[in-house]
One Martini backbone bead per residue (centre of mass of N, CA, C, O) as a GRO file, in nm:
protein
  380
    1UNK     BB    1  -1.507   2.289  -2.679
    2UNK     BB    2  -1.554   2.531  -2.840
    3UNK     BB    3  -1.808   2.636  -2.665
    4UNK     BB    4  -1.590   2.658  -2.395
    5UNK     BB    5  -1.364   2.817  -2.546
    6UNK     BB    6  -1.576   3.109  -2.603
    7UNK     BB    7  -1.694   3.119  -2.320
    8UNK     BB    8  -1.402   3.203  -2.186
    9UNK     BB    9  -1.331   3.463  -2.348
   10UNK     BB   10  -1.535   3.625  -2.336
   11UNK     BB   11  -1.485   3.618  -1.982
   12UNK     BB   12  -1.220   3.726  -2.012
   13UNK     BB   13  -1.248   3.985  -2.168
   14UNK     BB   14  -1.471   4.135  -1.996
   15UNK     BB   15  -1.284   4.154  -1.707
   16UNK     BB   16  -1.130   4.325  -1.829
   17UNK     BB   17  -1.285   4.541  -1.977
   18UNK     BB   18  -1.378   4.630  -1.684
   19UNK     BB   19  -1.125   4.757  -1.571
   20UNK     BB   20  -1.064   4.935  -1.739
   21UNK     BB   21  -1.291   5.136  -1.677
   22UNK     BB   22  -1.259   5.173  -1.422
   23UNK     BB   23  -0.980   5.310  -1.450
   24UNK     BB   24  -1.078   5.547  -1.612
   25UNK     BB   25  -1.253   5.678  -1.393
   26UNK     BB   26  -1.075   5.679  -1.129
   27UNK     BB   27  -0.822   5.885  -1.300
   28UNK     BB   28  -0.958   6.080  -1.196
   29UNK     BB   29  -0.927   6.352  -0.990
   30UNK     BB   30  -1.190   6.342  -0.826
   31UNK     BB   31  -1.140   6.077  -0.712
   32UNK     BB   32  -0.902   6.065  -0.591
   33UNK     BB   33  -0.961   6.339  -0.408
   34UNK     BB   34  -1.229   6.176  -0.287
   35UNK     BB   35  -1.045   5.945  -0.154
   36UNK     BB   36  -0.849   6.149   0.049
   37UNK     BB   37  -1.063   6.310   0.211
   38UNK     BB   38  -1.020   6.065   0.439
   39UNK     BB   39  -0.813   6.252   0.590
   40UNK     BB   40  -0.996   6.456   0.716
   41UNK     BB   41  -1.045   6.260   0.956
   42UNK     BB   42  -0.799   6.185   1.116
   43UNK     BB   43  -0.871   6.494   1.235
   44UNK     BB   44  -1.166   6.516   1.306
   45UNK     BB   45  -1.207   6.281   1.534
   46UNK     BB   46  -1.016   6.391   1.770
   47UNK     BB   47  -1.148   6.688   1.771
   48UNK     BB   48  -1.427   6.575   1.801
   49UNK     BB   49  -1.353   6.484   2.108
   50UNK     BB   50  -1.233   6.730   2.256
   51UNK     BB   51  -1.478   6.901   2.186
   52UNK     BB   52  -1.620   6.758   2.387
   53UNK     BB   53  -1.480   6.746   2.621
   54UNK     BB   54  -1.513   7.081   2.663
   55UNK     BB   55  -1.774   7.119   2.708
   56UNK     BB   56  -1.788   6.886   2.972
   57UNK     BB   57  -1.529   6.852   3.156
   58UNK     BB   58  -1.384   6.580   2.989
   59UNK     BB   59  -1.073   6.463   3.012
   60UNK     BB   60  -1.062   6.222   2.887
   61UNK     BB   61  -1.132   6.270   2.633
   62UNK     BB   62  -0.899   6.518   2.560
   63UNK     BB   63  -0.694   6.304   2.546
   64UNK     BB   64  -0.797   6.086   2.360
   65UNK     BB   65  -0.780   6.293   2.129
   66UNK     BB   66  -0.467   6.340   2.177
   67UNK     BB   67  -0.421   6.027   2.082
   68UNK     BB   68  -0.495   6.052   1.786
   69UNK     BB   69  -0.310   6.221   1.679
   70UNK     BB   70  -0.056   6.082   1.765
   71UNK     BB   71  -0.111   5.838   1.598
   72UNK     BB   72  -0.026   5.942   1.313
   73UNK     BB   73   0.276   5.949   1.383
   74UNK     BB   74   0.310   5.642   1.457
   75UNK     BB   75   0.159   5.513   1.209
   76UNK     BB   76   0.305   5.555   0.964
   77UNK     BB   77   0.495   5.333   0.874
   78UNK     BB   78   0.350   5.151   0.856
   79UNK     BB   79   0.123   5.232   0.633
   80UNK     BB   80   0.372   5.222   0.452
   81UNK     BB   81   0.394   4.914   0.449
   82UNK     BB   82   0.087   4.834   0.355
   83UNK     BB   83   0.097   4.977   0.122
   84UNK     BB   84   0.302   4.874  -0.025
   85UNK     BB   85   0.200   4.552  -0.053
   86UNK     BB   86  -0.029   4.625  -0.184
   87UNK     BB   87   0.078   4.774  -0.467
   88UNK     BB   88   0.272   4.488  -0.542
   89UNK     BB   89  -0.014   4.278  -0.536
   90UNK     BB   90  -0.245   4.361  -0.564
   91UNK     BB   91  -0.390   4.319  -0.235
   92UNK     BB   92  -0.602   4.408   0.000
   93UNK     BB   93  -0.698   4.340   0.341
   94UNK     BB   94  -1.012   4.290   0.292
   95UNK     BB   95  -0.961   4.030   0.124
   96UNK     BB   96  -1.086   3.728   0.067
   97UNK     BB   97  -0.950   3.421  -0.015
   98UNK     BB   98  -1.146   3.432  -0.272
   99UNK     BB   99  -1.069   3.676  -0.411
  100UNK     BB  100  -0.756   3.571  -0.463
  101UNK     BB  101  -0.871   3.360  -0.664
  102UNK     BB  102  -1.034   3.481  -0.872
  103UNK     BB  103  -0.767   3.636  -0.978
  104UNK     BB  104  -0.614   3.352  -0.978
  105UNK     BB  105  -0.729   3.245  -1.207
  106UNK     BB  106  -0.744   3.398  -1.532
  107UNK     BB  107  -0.444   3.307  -1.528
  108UNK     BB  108  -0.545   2.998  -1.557
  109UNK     BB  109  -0.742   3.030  -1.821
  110UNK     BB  110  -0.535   3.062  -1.985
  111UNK     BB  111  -0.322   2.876  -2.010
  112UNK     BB  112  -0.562   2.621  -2.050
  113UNK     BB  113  -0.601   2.760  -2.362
  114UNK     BB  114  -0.301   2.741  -2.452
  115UNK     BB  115  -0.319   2.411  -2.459
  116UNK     BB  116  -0.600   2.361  -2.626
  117UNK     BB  117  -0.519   2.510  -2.896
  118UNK     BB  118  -0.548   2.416  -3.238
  119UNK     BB  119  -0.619   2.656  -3.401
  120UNK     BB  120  -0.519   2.929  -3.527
  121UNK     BB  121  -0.783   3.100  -3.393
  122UNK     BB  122  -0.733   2.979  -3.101
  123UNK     BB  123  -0.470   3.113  -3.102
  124UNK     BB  124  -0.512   3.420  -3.153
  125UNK     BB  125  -0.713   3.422  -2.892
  126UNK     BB  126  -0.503   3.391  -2.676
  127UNK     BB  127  -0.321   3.601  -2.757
  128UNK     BB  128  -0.509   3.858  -2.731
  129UNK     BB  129  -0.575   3.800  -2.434
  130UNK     BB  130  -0.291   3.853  -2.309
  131UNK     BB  131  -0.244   4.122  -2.430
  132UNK     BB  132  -0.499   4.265  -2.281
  133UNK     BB  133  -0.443   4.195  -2.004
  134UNK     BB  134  -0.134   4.361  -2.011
  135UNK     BB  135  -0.317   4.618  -2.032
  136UNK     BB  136  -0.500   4.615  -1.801
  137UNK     BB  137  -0.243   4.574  -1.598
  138UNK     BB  138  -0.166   4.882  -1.668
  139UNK     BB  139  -0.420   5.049  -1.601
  140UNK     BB  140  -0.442   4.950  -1.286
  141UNK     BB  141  -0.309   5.189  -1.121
  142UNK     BB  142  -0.555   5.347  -1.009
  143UNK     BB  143  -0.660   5.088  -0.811
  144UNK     BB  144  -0.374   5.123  -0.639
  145UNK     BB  145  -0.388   5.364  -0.521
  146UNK     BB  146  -0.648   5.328  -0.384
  147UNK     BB  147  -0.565   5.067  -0.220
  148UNK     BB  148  -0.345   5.184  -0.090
  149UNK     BB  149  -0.462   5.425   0.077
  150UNK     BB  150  -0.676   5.298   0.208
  151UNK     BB  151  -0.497   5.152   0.372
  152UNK     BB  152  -0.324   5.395   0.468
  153UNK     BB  153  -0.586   5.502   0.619
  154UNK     BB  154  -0.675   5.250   0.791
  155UNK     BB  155  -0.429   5.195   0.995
  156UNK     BB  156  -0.453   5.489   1.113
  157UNK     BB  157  -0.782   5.443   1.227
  158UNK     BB  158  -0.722   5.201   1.398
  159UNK     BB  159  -0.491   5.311   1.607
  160UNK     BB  160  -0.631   5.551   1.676
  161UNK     BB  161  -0.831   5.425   1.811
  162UNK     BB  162  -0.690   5.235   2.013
  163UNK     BB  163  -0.557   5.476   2.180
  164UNK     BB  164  -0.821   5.587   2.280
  165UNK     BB  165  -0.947   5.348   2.426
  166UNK     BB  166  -0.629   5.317   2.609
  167UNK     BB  167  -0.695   5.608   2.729
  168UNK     BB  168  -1.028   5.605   2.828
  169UNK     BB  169  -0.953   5.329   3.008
  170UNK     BB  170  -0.783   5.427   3.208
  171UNK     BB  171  -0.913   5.712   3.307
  172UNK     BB  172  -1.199   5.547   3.401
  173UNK     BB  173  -1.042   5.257   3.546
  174UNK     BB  174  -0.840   5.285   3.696
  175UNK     BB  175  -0.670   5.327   4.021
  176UNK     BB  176  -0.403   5.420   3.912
  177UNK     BB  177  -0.324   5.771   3.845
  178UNK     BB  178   0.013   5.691   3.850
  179UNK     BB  179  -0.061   5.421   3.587
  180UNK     BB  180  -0.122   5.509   3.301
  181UNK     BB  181   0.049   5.460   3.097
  182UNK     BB  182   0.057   5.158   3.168
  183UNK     BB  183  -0.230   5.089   3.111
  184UNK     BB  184  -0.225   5.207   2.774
  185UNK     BB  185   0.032   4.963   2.718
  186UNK     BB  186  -0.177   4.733   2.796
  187UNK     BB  187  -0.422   4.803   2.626
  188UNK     BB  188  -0.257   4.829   2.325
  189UNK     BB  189  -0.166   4.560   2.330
  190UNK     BB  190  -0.438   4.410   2.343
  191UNK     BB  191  -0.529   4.542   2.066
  192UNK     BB  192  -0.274   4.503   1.888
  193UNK     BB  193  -0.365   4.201   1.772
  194UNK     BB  194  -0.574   4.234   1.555
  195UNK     BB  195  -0.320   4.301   1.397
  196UNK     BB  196  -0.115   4.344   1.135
  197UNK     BB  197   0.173   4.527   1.055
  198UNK     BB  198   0.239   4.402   0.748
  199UNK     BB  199  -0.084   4.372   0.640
  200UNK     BB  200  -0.332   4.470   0.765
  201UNK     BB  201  -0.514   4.241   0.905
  202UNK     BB  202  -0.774   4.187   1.063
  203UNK     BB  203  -1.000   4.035   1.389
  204UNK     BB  204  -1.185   4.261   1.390
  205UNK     BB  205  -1.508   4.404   1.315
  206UNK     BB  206  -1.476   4.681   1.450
  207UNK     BB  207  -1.217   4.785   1.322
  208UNK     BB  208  -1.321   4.720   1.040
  209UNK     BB  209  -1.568   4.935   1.052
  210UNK     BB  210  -1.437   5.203   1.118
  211UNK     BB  211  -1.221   5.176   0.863
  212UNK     BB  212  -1.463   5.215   0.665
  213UNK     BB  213  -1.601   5.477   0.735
  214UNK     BB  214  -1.349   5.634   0.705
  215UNK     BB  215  -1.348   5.533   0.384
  216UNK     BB  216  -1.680   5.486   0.285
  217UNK     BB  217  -1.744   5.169   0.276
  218UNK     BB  218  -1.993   5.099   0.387
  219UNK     BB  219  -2.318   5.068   0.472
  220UNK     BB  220  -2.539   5.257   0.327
  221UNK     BB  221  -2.793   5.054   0.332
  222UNK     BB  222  -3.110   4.998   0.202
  223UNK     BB  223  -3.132   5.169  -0.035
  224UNK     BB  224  -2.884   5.145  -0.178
  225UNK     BB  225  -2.876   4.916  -0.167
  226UNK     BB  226  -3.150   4.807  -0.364
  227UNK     BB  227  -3.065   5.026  -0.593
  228UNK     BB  228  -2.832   4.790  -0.671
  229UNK     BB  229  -3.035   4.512  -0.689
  230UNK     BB  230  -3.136   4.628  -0.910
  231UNK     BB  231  -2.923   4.717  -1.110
  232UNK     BB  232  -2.842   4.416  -1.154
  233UNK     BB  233  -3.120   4.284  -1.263
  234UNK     BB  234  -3.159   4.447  -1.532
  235UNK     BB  235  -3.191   4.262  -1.830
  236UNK     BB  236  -3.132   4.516  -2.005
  237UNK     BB  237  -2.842   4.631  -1.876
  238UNK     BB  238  -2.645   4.417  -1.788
  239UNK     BB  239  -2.345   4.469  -1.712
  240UNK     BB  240  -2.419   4.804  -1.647
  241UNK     BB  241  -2.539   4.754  -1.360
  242UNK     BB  242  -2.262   4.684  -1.224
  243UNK     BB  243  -2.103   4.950  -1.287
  244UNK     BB  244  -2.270   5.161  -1.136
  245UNK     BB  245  -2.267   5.041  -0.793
  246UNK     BB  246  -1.963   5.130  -0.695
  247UNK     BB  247  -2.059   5.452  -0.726
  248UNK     BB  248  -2.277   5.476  -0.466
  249UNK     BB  249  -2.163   5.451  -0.223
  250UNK     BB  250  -1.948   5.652  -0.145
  251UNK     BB  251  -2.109   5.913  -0.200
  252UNK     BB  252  -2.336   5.835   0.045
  253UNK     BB  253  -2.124   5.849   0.254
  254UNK     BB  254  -2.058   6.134   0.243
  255UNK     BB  255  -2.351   6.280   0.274
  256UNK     BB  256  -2.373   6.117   0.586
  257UNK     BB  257  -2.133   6.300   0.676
  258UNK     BB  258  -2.219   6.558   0.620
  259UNK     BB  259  -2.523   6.506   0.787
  260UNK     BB  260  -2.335   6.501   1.035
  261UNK     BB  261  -2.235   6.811   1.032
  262UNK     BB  262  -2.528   6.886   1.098
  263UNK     BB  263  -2.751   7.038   1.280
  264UNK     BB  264  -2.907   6.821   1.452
  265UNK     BB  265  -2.900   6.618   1.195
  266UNK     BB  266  -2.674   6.438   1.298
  267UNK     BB  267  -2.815   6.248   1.457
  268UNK     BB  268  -3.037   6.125   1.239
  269UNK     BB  269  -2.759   6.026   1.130
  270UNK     BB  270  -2.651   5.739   1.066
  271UNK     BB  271  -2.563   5.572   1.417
  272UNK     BB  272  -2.582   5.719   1.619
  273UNK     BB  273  -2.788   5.623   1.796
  274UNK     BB  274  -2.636   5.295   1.809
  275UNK     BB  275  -2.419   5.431   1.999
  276UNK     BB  276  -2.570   5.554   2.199
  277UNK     BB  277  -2.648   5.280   2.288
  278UNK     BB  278  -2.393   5.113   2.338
  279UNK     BB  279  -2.169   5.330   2.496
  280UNK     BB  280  -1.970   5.470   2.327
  281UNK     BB  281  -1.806   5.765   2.429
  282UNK     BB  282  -1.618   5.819   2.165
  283UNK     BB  283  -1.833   5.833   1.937
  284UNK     BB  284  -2.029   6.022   2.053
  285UNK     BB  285  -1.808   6.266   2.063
  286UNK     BB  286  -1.791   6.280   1.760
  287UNK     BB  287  -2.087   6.347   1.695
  288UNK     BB  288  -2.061   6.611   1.860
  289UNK     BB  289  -1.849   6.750   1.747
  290UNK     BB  290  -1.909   6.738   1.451
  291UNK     BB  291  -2.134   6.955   1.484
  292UNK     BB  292  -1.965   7.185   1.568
  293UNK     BB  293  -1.787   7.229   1.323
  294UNK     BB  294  -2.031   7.269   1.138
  295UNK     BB  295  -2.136   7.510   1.293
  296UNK     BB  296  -1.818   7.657   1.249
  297UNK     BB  297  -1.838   7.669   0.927
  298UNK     BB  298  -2.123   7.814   0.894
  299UNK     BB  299  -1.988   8.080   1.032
  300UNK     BB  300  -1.744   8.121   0.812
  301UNK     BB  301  -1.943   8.155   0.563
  302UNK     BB  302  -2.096   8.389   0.683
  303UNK     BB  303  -1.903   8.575   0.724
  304UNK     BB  304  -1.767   8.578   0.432
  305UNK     BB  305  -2.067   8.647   0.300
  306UNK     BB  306  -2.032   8.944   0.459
  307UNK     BB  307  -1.784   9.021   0.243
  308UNK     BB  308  -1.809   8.842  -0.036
  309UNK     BB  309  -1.567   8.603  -0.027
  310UNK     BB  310  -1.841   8.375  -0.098
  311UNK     BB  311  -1.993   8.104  -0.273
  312UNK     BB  312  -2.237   7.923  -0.392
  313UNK     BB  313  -2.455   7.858  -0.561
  314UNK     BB  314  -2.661   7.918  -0.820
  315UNK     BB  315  -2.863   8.177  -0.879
  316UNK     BB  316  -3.228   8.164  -0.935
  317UNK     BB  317  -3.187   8.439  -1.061
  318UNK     BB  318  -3.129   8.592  -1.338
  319UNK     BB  319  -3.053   8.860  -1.279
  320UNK     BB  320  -2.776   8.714  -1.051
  321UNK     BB  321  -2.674   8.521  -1.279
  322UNK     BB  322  -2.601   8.747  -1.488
  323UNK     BB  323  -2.387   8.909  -1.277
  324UNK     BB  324  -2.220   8.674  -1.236
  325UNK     BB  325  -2.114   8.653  -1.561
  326UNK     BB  326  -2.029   8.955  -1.601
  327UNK     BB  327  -1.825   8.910  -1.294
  328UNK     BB  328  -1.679   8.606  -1.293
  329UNK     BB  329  -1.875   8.431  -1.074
  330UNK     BB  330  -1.801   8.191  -0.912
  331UNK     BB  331  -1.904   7.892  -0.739
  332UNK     BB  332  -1.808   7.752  -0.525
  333UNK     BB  333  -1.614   8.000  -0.379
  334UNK     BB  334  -1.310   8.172  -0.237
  335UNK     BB  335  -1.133   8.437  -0.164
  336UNK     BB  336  -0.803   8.461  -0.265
  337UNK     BB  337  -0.599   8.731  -0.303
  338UNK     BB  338  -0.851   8.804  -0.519
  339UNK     BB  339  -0.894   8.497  -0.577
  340UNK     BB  340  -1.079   8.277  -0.705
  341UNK     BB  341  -1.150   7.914  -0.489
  342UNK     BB  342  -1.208   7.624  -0.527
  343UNK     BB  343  -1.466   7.397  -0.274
  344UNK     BB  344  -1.577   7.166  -0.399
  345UNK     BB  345  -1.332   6.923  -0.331
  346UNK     BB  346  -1.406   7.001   0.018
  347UNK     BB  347  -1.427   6.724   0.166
  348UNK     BB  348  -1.777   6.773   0.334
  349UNK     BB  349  -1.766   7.099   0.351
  350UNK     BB  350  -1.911   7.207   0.116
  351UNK     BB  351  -2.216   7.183   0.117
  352UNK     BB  352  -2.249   7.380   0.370
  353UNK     BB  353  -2.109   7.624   0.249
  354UNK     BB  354  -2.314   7.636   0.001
  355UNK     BB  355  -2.542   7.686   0.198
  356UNK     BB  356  -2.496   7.932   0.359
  357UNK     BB  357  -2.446   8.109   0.178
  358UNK     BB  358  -2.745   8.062   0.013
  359UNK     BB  359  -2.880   8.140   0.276
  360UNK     BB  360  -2.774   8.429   0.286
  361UNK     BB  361  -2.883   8.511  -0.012
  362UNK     BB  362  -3.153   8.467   0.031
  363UNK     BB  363  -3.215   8.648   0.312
  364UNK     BB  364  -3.126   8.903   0.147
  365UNK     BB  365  -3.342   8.903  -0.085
  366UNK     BB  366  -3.556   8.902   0.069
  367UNK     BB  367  -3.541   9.169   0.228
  368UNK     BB  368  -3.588   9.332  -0.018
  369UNK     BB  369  -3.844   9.247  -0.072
  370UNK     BB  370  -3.952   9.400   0.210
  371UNK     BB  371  -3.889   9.655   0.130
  372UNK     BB  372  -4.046   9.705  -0.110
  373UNK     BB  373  -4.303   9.649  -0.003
  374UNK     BB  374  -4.299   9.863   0.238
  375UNK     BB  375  -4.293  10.114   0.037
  376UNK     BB  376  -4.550  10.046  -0.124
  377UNK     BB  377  -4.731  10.090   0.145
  378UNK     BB  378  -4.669  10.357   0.217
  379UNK     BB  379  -4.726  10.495  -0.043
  380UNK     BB  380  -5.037  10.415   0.017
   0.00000   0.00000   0.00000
């Protein structure tokens, strides 16, 4: 009883404060903003659908993505329905039924060491549990906040999603093009079975898919599972290898996002293939856009870098980089009213602005140094 007493504490206390740690990462301004970073797809996505639509001259896209956006004012009152929900219960609508008993099993098993104590030292450890206990679930609250927001940035990208759908479905296969509201309104009805909108819990497979992607949860692929179950087994480093995993998804799937939005590039980053094989045409259309945004940050970058308003990372010149230290030149900044303004958290085109820029300023310092070249070619 003895051994088998504290090795349930130990156990419970583990738990404890691995929460702890967990929020105390979690409540950083960078991870908060880094998880809200979510919102900016809400509007991305249906306007990159407008955007292809726009440039291919299909009515349909274009309405589409217009039903998207509208989805975001009609749908956030459930949004904040289903967020008051986990924040009350700290239990998000992903959870599946085993995960929600094995929280409640933990304050089930100090109970069960509270009625077996019987020595002093086995008192004190009780109290002891129960006390850290109460400061872990203290602690809790940027968990609460994050699983909150989650859920409401899903349920409004799941509606996005139904609205897109029962628009494209309507105006390419109606018989009757009087009657499109109507299609849209059956159609809706006909999707909007699978969620709950009072827990937010789904019941398709796919709806629950699009709404990881949007909010970063997804499977990030083979490469980092395999870094994850490595990092998992590694005997060495015991607990601390399970610390580490959960912080890998999130940044994968950002980078895999921001390389949807490059020129090029975004066709071969993420699922692009396996959706154009699928013939979801609005998915298509999502990565279509997506690229032309990126286009058009990249624009953006240029235009603003050749006024000086913008920098990217530090340059590796040395005496560049000791010019930018004496003139207070941070790096990934845009000057507004004359004050530089980091942009380094306006995620995913941070990085696209950094590269835009840096390409542009690599491309300066060639062209003198082919200056200097060819003036020392003349004079020989």
């Amino acid at each position: 009883k003895t051994i088998s007493f504290g090795r349930t504490a130990l156990e419970i206390f583990g738990k404890n404060q691995m929460g702890v740690f967990y929020n105390s990462i979690l409540s950083g301004a960078k991870t908060m903003i880094r998880n809200l970073s979510a919102g900016y797809r809400l509007i991305e996505a249906p306007t990159s659908i407008m955007l292809a639509g726009a440039r291919k001259g299909d009515i349909a896209l274009i309405r589409s993505g217009v039903a998207g956006l509208h989805a975001i004012t009609t749908s956030t009152n459930e949004a904040f329905t289903v967020a008051a929900r986990t924040w009350k219960t700290g239990i998000p609508q992903s959870w599946t039924p085993k995960m929600v008993v094995e929280r409640a099993e933990m304050a089930a098993m100090i109970d069960s060491m509270e009625k077996m104590a019987k020595t002093p030292s086995e008192e004190m450890a009780v109290g002891f549990l129960k006390g850290h206990m109460r400061v872990a679930q203290w602690f809790d609250f940027p968990s609460k906040i994050l699983m909150s927001s989650d859920d409401f940035l899903k349920t409004i990208l799941m509606r996005q999603r139904i609205a897109e759908q029962s628009m494209y479905k309507a105006l390419t296969e109606s018989k009757d093009p009087l009657d499109i509201a109507g299609q849209v309104k059956k159609y809706m009805d006909e999707y909007s079975k699978f969620i709950d909108p009072q827990t937010g819990k789904v019941k398709d497979a796919g709806l629950q898919k699009y709404a990881e992607i949007g909010t970063f949860q997804d499977d990030p692929g083979i490469g980092i599972n395999s870094l994850s179950m490595f990092l998992e087994n590694l005997p060495y480093l015991g607990p601390v290898g399970k610390l580490v995993v959960p912080f890998l998804r999130t940044p994968a799937n950002i980078l895999r996002y921001q390389l949807e939005h490059t020129p090029l590039i975004g066709r071969y980053a993420g699922e692009y293939n396996a959706v154009k094989q699928s013939g979801d045409m609005l998915r298509v259309a999502e990565y279509e856009g997506r690229e032309m945004i990126g286009s058009m940050v990249i624009a953006i970058g240029a235009g603003l870098a050749a006024n000086e308003m913008i920098t990217g990372n530090l340059p590796a010149d040395p005496r560049e980089r000791a010019r930018w230290k004496t003139l207070s030149i941070p790096p990934r900044s845009v000057k507004i009213g004359g004050k530089w303004v980091s942009y380094n958290t306006l995620e995913p085109l941070n990085n696209i602005l950094a590269a835009s820029r840096s390409e542009e300023h690599t491309s300066e310092l060639q062209s003198h140094l082919n200056l200097v070249c060819r003036l020392l070619l003349e004079k020989k």
